[in-house]
N, C-alpha and C positions, 0 to 999 in steps of 0.2 A: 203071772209068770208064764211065756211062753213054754209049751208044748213040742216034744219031738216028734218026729214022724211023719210021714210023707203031708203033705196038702190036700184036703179033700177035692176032688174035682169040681170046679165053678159050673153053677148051671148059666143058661143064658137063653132069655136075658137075664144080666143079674136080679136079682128080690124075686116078689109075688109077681105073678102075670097080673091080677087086678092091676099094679099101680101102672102096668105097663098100659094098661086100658085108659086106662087116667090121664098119663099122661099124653097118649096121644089123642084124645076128645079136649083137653087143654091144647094143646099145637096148635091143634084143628082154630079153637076160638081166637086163639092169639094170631094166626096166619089170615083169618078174616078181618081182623083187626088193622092187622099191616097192609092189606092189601088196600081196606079201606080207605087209608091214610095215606097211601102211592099213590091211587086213583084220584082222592080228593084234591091231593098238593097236584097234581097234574094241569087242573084246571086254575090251581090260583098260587102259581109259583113264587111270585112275587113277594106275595102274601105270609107266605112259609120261610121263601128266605129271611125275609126282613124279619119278622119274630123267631125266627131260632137263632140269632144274635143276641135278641135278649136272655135266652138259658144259660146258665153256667156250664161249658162246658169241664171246668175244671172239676168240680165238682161230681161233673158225671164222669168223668175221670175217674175220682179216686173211688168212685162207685165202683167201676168197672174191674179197678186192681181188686176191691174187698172181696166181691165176688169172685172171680179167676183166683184168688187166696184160699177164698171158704171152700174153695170146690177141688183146691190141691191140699187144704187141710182132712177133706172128707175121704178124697180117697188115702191119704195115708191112715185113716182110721179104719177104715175095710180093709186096707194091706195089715194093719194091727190085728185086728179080731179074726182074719184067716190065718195067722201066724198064732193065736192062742192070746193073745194077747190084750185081754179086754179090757183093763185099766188105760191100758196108749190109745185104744180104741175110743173110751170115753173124754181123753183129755185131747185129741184130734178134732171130735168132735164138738166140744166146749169152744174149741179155735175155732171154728167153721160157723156155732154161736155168734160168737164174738166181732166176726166179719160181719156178718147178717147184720148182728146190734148196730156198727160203724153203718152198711148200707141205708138203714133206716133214719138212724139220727143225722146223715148228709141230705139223705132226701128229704126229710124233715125239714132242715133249714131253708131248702128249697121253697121247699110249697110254702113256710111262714114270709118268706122273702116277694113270690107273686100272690099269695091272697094279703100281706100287708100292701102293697102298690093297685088293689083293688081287682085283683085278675081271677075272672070265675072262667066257668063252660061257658057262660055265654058272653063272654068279652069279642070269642071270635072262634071262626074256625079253626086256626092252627092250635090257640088254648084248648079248644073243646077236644081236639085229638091228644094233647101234648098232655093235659091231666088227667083223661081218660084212661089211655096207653098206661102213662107210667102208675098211675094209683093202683088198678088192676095189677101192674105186677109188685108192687107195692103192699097187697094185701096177699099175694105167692111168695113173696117173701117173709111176711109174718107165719103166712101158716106153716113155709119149710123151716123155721126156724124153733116152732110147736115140735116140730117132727125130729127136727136134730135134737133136741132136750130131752124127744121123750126116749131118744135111742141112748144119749150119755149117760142119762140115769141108769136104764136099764143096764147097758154095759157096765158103768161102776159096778154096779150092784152086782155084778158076773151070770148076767139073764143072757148072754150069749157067748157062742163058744167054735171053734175053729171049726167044728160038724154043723152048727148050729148058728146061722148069722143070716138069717133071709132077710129079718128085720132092718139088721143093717145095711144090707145091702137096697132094699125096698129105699127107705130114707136116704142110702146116697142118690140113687135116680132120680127121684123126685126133687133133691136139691141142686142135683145136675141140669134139668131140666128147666129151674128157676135159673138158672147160669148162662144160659143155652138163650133165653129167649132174652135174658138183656144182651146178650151179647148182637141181636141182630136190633134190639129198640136203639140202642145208646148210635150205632150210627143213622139210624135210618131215622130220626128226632133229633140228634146234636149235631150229625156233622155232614150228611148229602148235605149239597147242597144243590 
């Protein structure tokens, strides 16, 4: 049950400074990554184009609404638990779960879809980026999704509270930041062209 009384002041950045450390040594690797992949497709455009036709965009598509969903479920769960509210807090967060789950079983079909038509890292350059890339953030998704679980438990359980919610806060940036970097893979892999 929500609490009266004024709002404790937000620190910032919101969570622990660690995750703030975190995630920006994560950007860092991701932003090598991307550059990698601009520089490379530079040299062999042709190449790039013609195999990012074969990806599903749609697909990544609804990847991209799951994510943009999980990340507007997250923050109404930090708007929950700074309002007192930790039960809405944990059932925002269970939605932001539940996205994460949708992202992973779409990408799934994915990868089942080119490793059945015989497609590795070494089929080519553009695969060897294109599974790269997304796996990597493929396994940041598994692990923000560890993280949203272990803040709804906790929140069920009433382990955080309108004074008290770093935690939650901590776990929304880092699932932001999982948000944050498909947002620049899904064009920069599905649709430059």
């Amino acid at each position: 049950m929500p609490e009266g009384g004024p709002v404790p002041s937000a620190t910032y950045p919101p969570g622990d400074l660690a995750i703030w450390i975190f995630i920006l040594a994560e950007l860092l690797v991701f932003a090598v990554f991307f550059a990698a992949y601009a520089f490379t497709r530079l040299d062999h455009v042709e190449l790039f184009n013609h195999y990012q036709t074969t990806l599903d965009s749609d697909a990544a598509l609804v990847n991209t609404l799951a994510l943009i969903t999980s990340s507007w479920l997250v923050v109404r769960g930090v708007a929950a638990v700074r309002e007192g509210d930790h039960r809405a807090c944990a059932r925002w967060f269970w939605g932001a779960f539940g996205m994460g789950a949708l992202f992973l079983f779409v990408k799934s079909l994915e990868y089942a879809h080119h490793l059945s038509a015989g497609i590795s890292l070494s089929t080519n350059t553009f695969y060897m980026f294109y599974l790269s890339l997304t796996f990597f953030h493929f396994m940041h998704v598994m692990l923000g999704m560890v993280i949203l679980a272990a803040v709804a438990i906790k929140a069920a359980g009433g382990g955080y509270s309108r004074e008290d919610h770093v935690g939650v806060e901590t776990g929304a940036s880092y699932w932001h930041m999982v948000d944050l970097v498909w947002l620049v893979l899904f064009p920069l892999v599905y649709v430059m062209r």
